[in-house]
PQR file with spaces between the fields and no chain letter, atoms N, CA, C, O and H, PARSE charges and radii, in Angstrom:
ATOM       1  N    UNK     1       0.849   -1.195    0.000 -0.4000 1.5000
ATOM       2  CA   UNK     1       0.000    0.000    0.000 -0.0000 2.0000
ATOM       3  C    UNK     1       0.881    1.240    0.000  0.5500 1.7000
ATOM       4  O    UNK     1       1.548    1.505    1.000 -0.5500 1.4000
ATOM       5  N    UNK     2       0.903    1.839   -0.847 -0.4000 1.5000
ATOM       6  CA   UNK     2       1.668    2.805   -1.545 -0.0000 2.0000
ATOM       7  C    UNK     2       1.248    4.138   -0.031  0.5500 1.7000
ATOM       8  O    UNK     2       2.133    4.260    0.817 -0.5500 1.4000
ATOM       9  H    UNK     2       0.361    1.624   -1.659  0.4000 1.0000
ATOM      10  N    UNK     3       0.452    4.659    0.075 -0.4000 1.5000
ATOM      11  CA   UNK     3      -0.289    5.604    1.419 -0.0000 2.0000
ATOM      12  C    UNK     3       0.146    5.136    2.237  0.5500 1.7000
ATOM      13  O    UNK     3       0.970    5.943    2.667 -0.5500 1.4000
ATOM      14  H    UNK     3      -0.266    4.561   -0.614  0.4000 1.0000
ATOM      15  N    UNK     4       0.167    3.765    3.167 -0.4000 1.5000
ATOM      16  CA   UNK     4       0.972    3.380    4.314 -0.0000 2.0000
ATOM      17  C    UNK     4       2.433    3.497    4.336  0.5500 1.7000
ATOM      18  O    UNK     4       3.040    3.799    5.364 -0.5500 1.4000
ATOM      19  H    UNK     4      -0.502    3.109    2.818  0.4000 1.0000
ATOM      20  N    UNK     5       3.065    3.238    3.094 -0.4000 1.5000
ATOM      21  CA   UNK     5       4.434    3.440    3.090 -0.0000 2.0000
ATOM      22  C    UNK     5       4.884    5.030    3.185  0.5500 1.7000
ATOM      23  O    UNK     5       5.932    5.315    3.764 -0.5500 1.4000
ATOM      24  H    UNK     5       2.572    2.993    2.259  0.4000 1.0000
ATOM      25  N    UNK     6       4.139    5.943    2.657 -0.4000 1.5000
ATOM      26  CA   UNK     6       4.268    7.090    2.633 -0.0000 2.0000
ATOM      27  C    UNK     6       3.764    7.116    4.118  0.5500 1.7000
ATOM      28  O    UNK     6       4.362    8.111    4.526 -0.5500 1.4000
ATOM      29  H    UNK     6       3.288    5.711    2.186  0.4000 1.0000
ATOM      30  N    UNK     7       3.218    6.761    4.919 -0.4000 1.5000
ATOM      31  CA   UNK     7       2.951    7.329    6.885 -0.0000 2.0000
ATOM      32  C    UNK     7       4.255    7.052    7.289  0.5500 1.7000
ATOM      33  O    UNK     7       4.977    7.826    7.917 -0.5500 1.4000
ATOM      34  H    UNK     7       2.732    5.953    4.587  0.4000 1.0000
ATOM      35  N    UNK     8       4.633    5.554    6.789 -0.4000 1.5000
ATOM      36  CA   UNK     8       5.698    5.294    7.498 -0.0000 2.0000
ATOM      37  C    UNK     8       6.913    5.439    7.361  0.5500 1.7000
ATOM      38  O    UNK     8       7.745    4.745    7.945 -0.5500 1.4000
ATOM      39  H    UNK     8       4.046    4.926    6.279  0.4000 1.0000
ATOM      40  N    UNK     9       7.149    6.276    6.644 -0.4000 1.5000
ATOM      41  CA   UNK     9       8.241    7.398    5.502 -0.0000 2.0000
ATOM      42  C    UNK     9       8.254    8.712    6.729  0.5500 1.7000
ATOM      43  O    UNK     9       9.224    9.133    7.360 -0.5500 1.4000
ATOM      44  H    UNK     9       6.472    6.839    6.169  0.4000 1.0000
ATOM      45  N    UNK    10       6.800    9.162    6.788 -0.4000 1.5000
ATOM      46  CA   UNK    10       6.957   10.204    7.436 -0.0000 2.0000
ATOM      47  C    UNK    10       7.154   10.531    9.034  0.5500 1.7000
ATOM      48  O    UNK    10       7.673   11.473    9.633 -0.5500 1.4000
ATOM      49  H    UNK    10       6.012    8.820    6.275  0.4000 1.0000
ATOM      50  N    UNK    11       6.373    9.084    9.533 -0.4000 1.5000
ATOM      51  CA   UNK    11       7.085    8.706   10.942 -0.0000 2.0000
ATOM      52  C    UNK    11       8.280    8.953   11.254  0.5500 1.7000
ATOM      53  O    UNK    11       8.688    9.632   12.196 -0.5500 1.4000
ATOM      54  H    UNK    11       5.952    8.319    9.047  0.4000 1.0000
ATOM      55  N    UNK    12       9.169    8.108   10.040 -0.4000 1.5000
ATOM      56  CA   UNK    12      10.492    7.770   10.500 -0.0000 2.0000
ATOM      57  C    UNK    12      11.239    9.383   10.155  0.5500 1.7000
ATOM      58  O    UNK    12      12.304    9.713   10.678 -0.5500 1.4000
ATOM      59  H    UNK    12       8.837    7.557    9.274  0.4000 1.0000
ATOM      60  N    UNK    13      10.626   10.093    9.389 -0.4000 1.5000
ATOM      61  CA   UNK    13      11.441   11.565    9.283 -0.0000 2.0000
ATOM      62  C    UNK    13      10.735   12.012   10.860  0.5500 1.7000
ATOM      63  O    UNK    13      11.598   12.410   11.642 -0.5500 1.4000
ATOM      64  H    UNK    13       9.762    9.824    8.964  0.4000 1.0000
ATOM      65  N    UNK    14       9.870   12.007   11.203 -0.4000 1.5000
ATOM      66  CA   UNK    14       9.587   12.930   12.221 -0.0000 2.0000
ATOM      67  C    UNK    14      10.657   12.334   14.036  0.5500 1.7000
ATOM      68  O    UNK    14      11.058   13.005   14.987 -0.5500 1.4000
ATOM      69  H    UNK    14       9.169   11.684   10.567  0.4000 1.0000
ATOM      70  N    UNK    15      10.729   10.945   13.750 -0.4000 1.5000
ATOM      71  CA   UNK    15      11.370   10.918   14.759 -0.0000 2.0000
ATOM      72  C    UNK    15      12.993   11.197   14.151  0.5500 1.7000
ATOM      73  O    UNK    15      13.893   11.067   14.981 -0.5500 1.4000
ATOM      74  H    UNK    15      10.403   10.399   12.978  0.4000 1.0000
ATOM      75  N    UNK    16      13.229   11.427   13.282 -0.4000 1.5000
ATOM      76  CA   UNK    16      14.627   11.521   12.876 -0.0000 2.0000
ATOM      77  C    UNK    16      14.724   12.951   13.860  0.5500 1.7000
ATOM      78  O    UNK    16      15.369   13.136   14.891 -0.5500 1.4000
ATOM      79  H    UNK    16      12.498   11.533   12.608  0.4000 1.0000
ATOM      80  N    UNK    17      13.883   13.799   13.160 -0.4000 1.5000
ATOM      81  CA   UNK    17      13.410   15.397   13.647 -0.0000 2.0000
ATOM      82  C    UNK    17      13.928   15.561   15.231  0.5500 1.7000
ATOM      83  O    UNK    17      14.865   16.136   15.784 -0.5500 1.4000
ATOM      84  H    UNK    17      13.358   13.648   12.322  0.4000 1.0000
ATOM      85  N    UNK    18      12.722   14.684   15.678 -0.4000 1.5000
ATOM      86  CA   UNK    18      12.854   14.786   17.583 -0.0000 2.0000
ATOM      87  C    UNK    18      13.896   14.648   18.121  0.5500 1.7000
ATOM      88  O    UNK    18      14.170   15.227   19.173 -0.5500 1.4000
ATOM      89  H    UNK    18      11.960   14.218   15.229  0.4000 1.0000
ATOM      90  N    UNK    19      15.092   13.450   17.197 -0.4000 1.5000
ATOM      91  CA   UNK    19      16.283   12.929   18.152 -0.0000 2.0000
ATOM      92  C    UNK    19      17.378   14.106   17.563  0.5500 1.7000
ATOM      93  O    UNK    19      18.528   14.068   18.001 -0.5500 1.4000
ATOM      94  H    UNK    19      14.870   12.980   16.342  0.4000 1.0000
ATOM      95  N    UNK    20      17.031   15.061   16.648 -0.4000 1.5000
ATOM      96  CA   UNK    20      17.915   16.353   16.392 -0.0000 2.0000
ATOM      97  C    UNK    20      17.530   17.303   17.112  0.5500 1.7000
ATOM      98  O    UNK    20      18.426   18.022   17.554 -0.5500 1.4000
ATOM      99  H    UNK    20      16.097   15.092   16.292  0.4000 1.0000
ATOM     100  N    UNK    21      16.174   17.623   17.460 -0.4000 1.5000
ATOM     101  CA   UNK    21      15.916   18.575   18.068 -0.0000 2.0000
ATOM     102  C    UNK    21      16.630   18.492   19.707  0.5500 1.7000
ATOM     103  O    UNK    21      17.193   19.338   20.402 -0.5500 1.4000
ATOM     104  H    UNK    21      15.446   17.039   17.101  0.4000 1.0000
ATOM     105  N    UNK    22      16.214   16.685   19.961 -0.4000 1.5000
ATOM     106  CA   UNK    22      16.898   16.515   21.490 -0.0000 2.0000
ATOM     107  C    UNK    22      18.602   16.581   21.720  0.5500 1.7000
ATOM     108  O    UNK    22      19.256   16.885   22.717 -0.5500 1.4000
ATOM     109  H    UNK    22      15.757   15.997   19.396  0.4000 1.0000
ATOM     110  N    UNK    23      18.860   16.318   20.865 -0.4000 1.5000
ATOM     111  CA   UNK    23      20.482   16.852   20.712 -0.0000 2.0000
ATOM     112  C    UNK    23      20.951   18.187   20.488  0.5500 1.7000
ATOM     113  O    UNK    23      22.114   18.447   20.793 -0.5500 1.4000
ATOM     114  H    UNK    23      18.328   16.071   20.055  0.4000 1.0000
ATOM     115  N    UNK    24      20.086   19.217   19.915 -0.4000 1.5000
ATOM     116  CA   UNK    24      20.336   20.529   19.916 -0.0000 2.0000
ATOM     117  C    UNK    24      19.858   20.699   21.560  0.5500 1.7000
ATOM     118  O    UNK    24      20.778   20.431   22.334 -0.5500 1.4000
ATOM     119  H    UNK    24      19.141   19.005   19.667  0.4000 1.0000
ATOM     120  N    UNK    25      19.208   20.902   21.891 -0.4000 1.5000
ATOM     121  CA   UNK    25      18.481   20.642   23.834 -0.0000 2.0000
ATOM     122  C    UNK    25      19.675   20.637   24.738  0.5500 1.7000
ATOM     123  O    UNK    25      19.852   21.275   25.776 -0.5500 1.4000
ATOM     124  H    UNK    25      18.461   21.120   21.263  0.4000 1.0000
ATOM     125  N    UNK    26      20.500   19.734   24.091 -0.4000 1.5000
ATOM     126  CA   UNK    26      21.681   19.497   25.096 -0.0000 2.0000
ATOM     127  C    UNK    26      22.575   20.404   24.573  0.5500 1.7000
ATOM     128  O    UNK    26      23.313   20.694   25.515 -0.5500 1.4000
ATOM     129  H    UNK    26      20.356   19.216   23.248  0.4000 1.0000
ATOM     130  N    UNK    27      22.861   20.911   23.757 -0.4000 1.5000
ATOM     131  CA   UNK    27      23.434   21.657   23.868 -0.0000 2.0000
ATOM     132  C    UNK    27      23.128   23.060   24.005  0.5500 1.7000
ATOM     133  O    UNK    27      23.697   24.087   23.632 -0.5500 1.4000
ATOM     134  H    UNK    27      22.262   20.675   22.992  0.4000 1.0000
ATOM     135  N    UNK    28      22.097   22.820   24.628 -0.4000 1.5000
ATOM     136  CA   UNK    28      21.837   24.346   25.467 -0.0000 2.0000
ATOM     137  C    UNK    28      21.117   24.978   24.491  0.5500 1.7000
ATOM     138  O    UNK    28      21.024   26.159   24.826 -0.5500 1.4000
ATOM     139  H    UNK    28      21.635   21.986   24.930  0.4000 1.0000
ATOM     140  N    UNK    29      20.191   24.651   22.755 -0.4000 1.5000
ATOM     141  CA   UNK    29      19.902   25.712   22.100 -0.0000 2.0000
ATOM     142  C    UNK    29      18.343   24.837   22.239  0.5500 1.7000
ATOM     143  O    UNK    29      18.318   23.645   22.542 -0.5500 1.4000
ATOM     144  H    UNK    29      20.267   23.692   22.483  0.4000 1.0000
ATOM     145  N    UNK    30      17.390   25.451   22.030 -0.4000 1.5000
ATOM     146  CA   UNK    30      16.147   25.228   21.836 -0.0000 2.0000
ATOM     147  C    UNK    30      15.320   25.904   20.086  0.5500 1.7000
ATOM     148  O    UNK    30      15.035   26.999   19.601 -0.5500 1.4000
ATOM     149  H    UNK    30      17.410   26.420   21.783  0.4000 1.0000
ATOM     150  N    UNK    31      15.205   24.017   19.567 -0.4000 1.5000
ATOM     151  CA   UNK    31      15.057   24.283   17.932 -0.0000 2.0000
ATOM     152  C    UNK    31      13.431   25.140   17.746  0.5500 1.7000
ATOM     153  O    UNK    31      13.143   25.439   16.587 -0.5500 1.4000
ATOM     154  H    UNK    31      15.437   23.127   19.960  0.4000 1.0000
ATOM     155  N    UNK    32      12.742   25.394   18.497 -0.4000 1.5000
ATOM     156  CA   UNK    32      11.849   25.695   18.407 -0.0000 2.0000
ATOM     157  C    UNK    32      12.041   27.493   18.684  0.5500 1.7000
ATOM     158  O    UNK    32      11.451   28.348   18.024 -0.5500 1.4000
ATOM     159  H    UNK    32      12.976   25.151   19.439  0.4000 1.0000
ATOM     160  N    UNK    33      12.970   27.756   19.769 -0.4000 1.5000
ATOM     161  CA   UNK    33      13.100   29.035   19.931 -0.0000 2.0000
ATOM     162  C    UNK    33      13.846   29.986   18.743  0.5500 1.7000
ATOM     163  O    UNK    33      13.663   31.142   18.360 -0.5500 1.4000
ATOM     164  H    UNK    33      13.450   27.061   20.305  0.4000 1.0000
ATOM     165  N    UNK    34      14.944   28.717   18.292 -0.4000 1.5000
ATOM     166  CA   UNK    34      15.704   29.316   17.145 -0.0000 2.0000
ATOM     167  C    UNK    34      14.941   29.682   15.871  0.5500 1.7000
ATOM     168  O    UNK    34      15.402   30.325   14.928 -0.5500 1.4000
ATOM     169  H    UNK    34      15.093   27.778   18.604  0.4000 1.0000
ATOM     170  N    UNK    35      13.637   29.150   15.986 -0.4000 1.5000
ATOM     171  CA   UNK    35      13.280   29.253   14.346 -0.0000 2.0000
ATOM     172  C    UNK    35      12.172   30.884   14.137  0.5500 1.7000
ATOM     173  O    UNK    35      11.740   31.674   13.299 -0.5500 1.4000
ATOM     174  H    UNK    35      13.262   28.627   16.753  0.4000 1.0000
ATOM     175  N    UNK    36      12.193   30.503   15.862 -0.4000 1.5000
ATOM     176  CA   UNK    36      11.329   32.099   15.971 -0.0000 2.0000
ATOM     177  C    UNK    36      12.283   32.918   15.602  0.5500 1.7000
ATOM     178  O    UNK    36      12.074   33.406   14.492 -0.5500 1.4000
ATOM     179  H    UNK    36      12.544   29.861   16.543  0.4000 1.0000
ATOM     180  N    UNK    37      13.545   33.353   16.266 -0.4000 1.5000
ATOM     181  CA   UNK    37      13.667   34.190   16.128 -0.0000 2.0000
ATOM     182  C    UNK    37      14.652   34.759   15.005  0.5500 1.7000
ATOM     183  O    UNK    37      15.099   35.897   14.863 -0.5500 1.4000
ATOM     184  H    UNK    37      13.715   32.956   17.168  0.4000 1.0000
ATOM     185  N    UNK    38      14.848   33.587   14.247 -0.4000 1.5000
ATOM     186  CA   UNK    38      15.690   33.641   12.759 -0.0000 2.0000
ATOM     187  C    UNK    38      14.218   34.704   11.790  0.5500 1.7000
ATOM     188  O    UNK    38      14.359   35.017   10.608 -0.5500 1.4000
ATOM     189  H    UNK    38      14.485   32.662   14.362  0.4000 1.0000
């Protein structure tokens, strides 16, 4: 199923996302604050 593979395409980008965002975290920057204020 062509649609399920595409969810599970986008799962796996979104946790790619989280475990970058949690590694920026540690280093003290917050990816959510940075994008505000770029």
């Amino acid at each position: 199923n062509l649609l399920r593979h595409g969810e599970e395409r986008a799962e796996q980008e979104h946790q790619r996302a989280e475990r970058l965002a949690a590694r920026l975290r540690e280093l003290g920057i917050d990816p959510d604050e940075e994008a505000v204020n770029t």
